[in-house]
C-alpha positions in Angstrom: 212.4 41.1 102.4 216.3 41.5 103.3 217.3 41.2 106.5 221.4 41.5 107.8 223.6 40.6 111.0 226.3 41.4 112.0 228.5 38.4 113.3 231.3 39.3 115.2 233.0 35.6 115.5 236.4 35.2 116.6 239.6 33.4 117.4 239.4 29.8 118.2 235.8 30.2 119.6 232.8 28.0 118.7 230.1 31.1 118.7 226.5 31.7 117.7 224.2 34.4 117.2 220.3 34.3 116.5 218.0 36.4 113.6 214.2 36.2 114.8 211.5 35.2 112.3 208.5 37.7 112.5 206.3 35.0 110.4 206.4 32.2 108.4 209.3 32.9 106.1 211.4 30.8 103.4 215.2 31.4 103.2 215.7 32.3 99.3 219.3 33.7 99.4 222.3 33.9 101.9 225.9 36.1 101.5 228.1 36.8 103.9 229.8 39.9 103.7 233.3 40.3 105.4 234.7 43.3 107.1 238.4 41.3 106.5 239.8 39.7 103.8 239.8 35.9 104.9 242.2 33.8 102.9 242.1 29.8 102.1 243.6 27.9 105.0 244.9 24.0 105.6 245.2 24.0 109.1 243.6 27.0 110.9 240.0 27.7 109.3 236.5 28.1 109.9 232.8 27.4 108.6 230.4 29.4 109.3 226.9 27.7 109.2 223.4 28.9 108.9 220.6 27.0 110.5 217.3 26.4 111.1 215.8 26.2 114.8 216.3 22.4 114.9 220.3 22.7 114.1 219.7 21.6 110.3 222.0 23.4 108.1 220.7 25.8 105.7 223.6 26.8 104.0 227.3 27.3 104.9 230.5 28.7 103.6 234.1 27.8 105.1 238.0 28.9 104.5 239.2 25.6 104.4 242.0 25.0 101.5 239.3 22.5 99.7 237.3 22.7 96.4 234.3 24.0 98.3 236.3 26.8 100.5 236.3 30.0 99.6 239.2 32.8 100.2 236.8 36.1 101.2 237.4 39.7 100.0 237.3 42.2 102.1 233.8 44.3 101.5 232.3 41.5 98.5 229.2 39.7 99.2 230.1 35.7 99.0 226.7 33.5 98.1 226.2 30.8 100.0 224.1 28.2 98.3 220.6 27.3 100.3 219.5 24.6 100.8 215.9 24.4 99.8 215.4 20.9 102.3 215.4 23.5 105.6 215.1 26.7 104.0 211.3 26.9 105.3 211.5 28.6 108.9 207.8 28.7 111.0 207.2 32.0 112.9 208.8 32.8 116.2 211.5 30.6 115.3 214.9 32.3 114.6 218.3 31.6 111.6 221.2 30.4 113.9 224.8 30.8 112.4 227.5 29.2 113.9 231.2 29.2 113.5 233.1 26.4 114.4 236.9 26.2 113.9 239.8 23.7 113.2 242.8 24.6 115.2 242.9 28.0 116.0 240.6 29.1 113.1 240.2 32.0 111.8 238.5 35.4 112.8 234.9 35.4 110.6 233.6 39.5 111.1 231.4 40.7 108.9 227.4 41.0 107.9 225.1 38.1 107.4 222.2 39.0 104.7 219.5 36.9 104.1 216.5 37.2 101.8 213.4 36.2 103.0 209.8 35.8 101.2 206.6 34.7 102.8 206.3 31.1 103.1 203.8 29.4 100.6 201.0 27.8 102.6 
């Protein structure tokens, strides 16, 4: 099962927004998807995080002029790498993604998709 959000995170505010869990679900792949191109950055980035309902980090992907930071196209799907510790989420619970900045930061607009499969039991 796919499921997207759109995340609508900007300027230099730390913001959140919520995806709902119908049942017990494992997170098996993440991409974020921007509406703006989103270039590498020293100074003014961001990281956008995905997590699970106890704040553990899931996966994340950040502009931040580094090995790991990624410059994002405008339109292209960027996979962000899961990671398989907290990728189990119970039922009723719900994905959080976060953006926090460094300095002013950057806007992050775009969708969130996130492939889901039944958890094994």
């Amino acid at each position: 099962m796919f499921s997207s959000i759109a995340v609508n995170l900007t300027g230099t505010n730390v913001d959140s927004h919520y995806l709902g869990v119908p049942y017990d679900v494992r997170v098996v792949s993440i991409y974020f998807t921007a509406d703006n191109a989103i270039s590498k950055e020293t100074t003014n980035y961001m990281k956008l995080a995905i997590q699970d309902a106890s704040g553990n980090e899931i996966g994340s992907v950040t502009n931040q002029n580094i090995a790991a930071g990624v410059a994002l196209v405008e339109g292209v799907p960027s996979a962000i790498t899961v990671d398989g510790q907290y990728a189990d989420i119970a039922s009723g619970a719900a994905l959080k993604f976060v953006k926090t900045v460094n300095s002013s930061g950057s806007d992050c607009v775009g969708t969130v998709t996130v492939q889901l499969a039944a958890a094994r039991g």
